[in-house]
N, C-alpha and C positions, 0 to 999 in steps of 0.2 A: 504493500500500500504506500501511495506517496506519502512521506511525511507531513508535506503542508497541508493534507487534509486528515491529517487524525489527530483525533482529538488529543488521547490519550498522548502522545508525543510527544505535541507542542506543550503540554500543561505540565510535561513532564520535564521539558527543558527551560521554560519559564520557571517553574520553580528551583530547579540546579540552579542558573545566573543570578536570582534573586537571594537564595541563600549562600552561594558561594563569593557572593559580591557583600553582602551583610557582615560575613564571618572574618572579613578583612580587617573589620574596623572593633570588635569588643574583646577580638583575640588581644587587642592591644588594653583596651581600657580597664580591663580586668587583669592581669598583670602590672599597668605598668601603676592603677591603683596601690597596688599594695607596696610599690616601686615609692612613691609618694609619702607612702606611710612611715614606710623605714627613714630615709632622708631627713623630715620634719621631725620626727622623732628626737632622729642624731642631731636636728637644729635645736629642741629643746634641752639636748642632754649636755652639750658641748658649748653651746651656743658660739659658735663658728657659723660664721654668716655665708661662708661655702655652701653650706647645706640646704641656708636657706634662700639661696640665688638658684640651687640647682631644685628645690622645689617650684618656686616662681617658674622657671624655663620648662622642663617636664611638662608641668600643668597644661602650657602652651598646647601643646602637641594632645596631652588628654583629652582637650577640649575639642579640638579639629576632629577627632575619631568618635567623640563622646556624640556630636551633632551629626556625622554622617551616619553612625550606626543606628540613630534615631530613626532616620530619612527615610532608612534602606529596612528595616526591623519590622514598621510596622505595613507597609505594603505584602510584604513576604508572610506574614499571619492573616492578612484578609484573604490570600486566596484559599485557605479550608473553606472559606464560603463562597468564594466566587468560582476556583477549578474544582475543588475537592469535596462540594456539597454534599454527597450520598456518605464518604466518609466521616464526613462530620457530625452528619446527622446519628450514624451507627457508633462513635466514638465520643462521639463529644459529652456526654455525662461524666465522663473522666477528664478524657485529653484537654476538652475543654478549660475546666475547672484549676488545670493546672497551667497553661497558659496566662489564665485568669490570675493565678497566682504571681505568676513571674513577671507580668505587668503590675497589677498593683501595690504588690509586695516588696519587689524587686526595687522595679524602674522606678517608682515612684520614691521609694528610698534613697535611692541614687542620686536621680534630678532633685528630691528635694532638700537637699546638704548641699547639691555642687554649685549653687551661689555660693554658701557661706565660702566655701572651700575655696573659688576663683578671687572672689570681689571681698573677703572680710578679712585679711591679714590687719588693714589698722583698724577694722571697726570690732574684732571682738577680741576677748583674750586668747591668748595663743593657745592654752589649753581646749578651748572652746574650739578651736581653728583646728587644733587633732582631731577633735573628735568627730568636726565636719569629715575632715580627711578619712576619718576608719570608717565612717557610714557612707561613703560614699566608694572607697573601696569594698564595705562588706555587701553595699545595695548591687554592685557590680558582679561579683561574685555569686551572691542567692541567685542573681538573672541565670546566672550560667546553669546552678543545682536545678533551678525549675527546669529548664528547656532538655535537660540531661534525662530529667527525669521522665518529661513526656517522652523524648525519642529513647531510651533503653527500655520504656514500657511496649512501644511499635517494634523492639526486635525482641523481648518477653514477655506479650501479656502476660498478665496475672492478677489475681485478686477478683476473680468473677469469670464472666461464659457470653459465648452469644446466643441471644433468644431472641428469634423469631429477628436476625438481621440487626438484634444491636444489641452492644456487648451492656449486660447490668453488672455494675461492682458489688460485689458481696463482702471483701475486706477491703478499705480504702487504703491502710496502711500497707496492705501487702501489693496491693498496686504499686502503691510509691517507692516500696522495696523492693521492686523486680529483682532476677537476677543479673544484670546487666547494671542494675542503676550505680550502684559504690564505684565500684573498678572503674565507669564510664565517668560517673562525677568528678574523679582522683587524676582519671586520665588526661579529662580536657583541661583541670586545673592546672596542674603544670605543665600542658602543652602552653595553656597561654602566659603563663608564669615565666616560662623557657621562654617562648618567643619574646614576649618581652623584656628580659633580661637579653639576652642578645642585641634585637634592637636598640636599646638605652646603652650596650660596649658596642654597637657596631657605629654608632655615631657618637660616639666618645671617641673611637679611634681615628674616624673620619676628623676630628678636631685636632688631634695628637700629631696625625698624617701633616697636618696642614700649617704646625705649628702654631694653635691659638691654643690660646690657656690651655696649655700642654698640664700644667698642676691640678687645674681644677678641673679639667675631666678626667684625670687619671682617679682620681677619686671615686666620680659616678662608675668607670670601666671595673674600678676595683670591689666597687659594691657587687655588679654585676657577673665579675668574679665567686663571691666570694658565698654569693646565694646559687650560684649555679654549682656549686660543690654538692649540695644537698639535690640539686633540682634534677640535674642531668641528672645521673645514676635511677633515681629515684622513678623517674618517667620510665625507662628503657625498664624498670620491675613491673610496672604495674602494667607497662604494654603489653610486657610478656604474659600480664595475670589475664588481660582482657582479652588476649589469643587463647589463653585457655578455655572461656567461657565459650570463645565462639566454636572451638574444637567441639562442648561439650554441647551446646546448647543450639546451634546457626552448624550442621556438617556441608549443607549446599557452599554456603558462602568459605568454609575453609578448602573446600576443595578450590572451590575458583580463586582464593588468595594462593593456592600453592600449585595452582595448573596441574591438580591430580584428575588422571580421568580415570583409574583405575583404584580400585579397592585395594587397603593393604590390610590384612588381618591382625587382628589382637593376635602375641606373643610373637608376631614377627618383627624382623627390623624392616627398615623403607629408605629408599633415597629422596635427598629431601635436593630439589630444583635450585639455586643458584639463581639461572639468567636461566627462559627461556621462550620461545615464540611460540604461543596457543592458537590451535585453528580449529577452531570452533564446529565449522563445517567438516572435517574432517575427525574430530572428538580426539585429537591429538597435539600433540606438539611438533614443529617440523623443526628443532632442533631444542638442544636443553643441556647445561651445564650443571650437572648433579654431584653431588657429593655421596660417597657409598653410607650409607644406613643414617644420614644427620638428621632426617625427619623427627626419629624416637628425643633424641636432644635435643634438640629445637621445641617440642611441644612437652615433654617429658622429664629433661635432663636424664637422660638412659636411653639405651640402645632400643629394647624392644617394646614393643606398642603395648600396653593396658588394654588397650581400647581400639578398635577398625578406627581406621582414616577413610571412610567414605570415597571414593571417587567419581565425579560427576556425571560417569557413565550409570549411575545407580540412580539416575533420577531421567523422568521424561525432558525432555527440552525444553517443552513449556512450564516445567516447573522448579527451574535452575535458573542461575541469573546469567545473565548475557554481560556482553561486553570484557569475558573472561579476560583479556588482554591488561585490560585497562585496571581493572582490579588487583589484579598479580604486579603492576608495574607501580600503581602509588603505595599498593604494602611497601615495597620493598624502596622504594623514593622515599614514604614516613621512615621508614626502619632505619636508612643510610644516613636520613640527616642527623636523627639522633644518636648513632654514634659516633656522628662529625661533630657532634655538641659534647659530645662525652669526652672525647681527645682534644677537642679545643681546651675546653675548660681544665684536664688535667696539664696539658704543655704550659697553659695561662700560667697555672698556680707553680709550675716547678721554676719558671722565671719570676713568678713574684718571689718566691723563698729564695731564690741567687741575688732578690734584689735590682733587677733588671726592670722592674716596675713604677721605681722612684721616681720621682719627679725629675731630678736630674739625669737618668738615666732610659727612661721609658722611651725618649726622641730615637735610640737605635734599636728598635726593636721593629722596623717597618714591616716586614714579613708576618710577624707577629698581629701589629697594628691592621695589614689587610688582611688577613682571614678573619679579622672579626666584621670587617667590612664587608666581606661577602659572605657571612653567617646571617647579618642584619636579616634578608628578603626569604632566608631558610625556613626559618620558622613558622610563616605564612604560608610556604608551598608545603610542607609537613601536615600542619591544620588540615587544611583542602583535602590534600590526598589521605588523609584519614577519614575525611568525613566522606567522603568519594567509595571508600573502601566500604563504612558505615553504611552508607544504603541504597550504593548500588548494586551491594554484595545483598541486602535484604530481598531484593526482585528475586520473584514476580509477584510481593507481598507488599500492601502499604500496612498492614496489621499482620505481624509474620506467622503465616500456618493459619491466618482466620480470614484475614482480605483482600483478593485481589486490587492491584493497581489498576488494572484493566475495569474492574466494577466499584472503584472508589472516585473518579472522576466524573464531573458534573457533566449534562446533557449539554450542551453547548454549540454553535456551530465552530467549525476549526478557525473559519476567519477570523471570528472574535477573539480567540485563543493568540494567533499570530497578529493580530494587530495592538492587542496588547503588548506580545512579548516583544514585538518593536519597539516599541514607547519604551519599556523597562531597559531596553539593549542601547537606544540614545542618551535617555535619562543617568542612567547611571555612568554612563562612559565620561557622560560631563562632568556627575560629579566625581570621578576620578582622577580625571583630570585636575579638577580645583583641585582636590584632596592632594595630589602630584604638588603645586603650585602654589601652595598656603602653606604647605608642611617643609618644600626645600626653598619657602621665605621663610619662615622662623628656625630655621638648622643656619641658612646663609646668614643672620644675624647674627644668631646667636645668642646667649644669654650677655641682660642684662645688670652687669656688676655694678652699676652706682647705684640701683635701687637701695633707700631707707632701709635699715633692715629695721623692725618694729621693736616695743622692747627691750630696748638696750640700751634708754636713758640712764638708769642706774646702777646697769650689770656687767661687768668685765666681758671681754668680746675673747676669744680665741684668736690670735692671727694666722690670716691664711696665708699660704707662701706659692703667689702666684710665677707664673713659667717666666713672663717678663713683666719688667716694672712698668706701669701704667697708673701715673699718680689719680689719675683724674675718676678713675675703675670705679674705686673705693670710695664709701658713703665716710664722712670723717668721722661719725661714732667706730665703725669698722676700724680705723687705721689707729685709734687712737690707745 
């Protein structure tokens, strides 16, 4: 069937650009919140006006992500009503309700502290001014647990059944604790945690590179440092934990993450794929780089299977997800970045401990300085191709094992379908553009050092020991 007249198609790629365009912007605001948190903190504790220069700048950039994911967020939730109608109608006493949540519980938390948070440095107590900051990082955050929650319930229902074409919840709490939901909630957290932290050292080093206040963003790169010890490692655990579930829980979609078309049996071992090229039509691979028996370690940590590894020849075609290609190639794009983040961050820290990090010394480390510059845009292609992995490995299910995608899609004509998703394919491309265009004019300036620091009428200041001297930088409470 041509694409431009089916419905399902168009509705179904409307919504990929509309969430994959969305995901660009809270991966960051949710990270680099808590980014915010720490810093401001360090500016109450130290009160070194460093800290609280690189909160003022930061914020900058929060803001620019904070309005686009707005833009972009709530277009991308109206279509369960406008493509996804029959779905909503049979889902929505749950899914709904939790949506419901993650808006007014959420966002509304968020927006409602990020005045104080932007515009209230001189008008409230600085204490008062954290506490903006943590509720607007913690309003950022719930956003993330609600939406986590609705999407690990669409690849576990749970907590009820469907009658007569719509699912009734019988435990509401066992809904919200699918099996999917923890591991999934943990996972996105430090993906956007990681991404963030990267971003916040990849344009720190871009600064470093360039020689501007080489001291004072050696600092932010070093924060960024210093939380990614915890964070990298930590992700690549709980990734592994969430391949597990989907080993246990989703066998169509592991097969298609690992281009298995044949069954391997409990007590055997398996080779586990490398690189390889799936042809779908042919229910083969036309070539493949294997490792002898790595599949049992890879899912197991041990040679021999517990448990069959399904292969996608065990299922009809109609009811396996497509696109096998595509699926098997961003597993292993998320998988590669993160443990490009994991040897980043350990070579970072064995040059900070030589001391090669100092302020005086951190200028020869360029090599060093550009890989964190090309780590910056990683983390955003990791997201994606996670979420890519997430559901398009759930097809040919919008409700997994209960509803098809095919019978969850509103009656609609296709033209309506495709003249929307035009509109959304211009619209957002512009604002991408801006978003491009707003964000390398506040990097191209730069922070702001003469700003007042608030405060510190009558409290000793820390001095900062900037890369070069710039009398004029500094606020004279600051210098003095």
């Amino acid at each position: 069937m041509d694409i431009l007249s089916n419905t399902v198609a168009l509705s179904r790629m409307q919504f990929a650009l509309t969430a994959i365009f969305h995901m660009l912007w809270p991966v960051l605001t949710t990270g680099m919140g808590i980014y915010l948190v720490i810093v401001e903190g360090m500016w109450l504790k130290t009160r070194n006006p460093d800290y609280y220069h690189h909160a003022r700048f930061w914020s900058k950039l929060y803001v620019l992500n904070f309005g686009i994911g707005v833009a972009s967020g709530i277009p991308m939730e109206f279509q369960f009503g406008t493509n996804w109608a029959p779905f909503s109608e049979a889902v929505g006493d749950f899914f709904g309700s939790i949506l419901g949540f993650e808006a007014s519980m959420a966002f509304m938390l968020e927006a409602g502290f990020l005045g104080i948070m932007l515009f209230g440095w001189e008008r409230v107590h600085p204490i008062v001014h954290l506490f903006a900051t943590i509720m607007v990082a913690f309003g950022a955050n719930l956003s993330t647990v609600w939406i986590l929650v609705a999407n690990s319930w669409l690849q576990t229902p749970a907590g009820g059944e469907m009658v007569n074409g719509k699912f009734i919840v019988s435990d509401y709490f066992q809904a919200i604790m699918n099996p999917f939901a923890l591991n999934s909630i943990l996972h996105m957290f430090f993906a956007t945690l990681e991404t963030s932290l990267f971003v916040i050292g990849g344009i720190s080093a871009w600064y470093i590179l360039n020689k501007r206040n080489q001291a004072f963003f050696s600092k932010s790169l070093k924060i960024a440092i210093a939380t990614a010890i915890a964070v990298a490692p930590l992700q690549i655990y709980i990734g592994h934990l969430s391949a597990e579930q989907v080993y246990h829980y989703q066998p169509t979609k592991l097969a298609a993450i690992e281009a298995k078309w044949e069954t391997s049996p409990a007590g055997e071992s398996a080779d586990w794929t490398l690189l390889a090229l799936p042809n779908e039509k042919a229910q083969k691979n036309d070539w493949e780089i294997s490792i002898p028996n790595g599949l049992g370690y890879v899912l197991e940590f041990k040679q021999k299977l517990s448990e069959p590894v399904l292969g996608l020849k065990e299922w009809k075609p109609e009811d396996r997800p497509r696109m096998v290609g595509l699926i098997y190639y961003c597993f292993r794009i998320m998988s590669g970045i993160g443990f490009f983040f994991l040897g980043l961050m350990l070579f970072s820290i064995i040059q900070w401990l030589r001391g090669k990090l100092s302020a005086e010394n951190i200028s020869s480390q360029p090599w060093l300085m550009r890989a964190w510059v090309l780590a910056a845009p990683l983390g955003y292609i990791a997201v994606e191709s996670g979420w890519i992995v997430r559901c398009v490995g759930r097809q040919p299910w919008a409700l997994y094992g209960q509803i098809r995608t095919a019978d969850a899609v509103s009656n609609i004509p296709a033209s309506n379908v495709l003249t929307s998703l035009s509109f959304f394919a211009v619209v957002y491309s512009f604002l991408f553009v801006c978003a491009l265009y707003f964000g390398s004019r506040i990097i191209r300036k730069g922070p702001n050092l003469s700003l007042p620091v608030p405060g510190l009428d009558n409290e000793p200041a820390i001095e900062s020991q900037p890369a070069e001297h710039i009398p004029d930088q500094r606020p004279v409470e600051a210098q003095q």
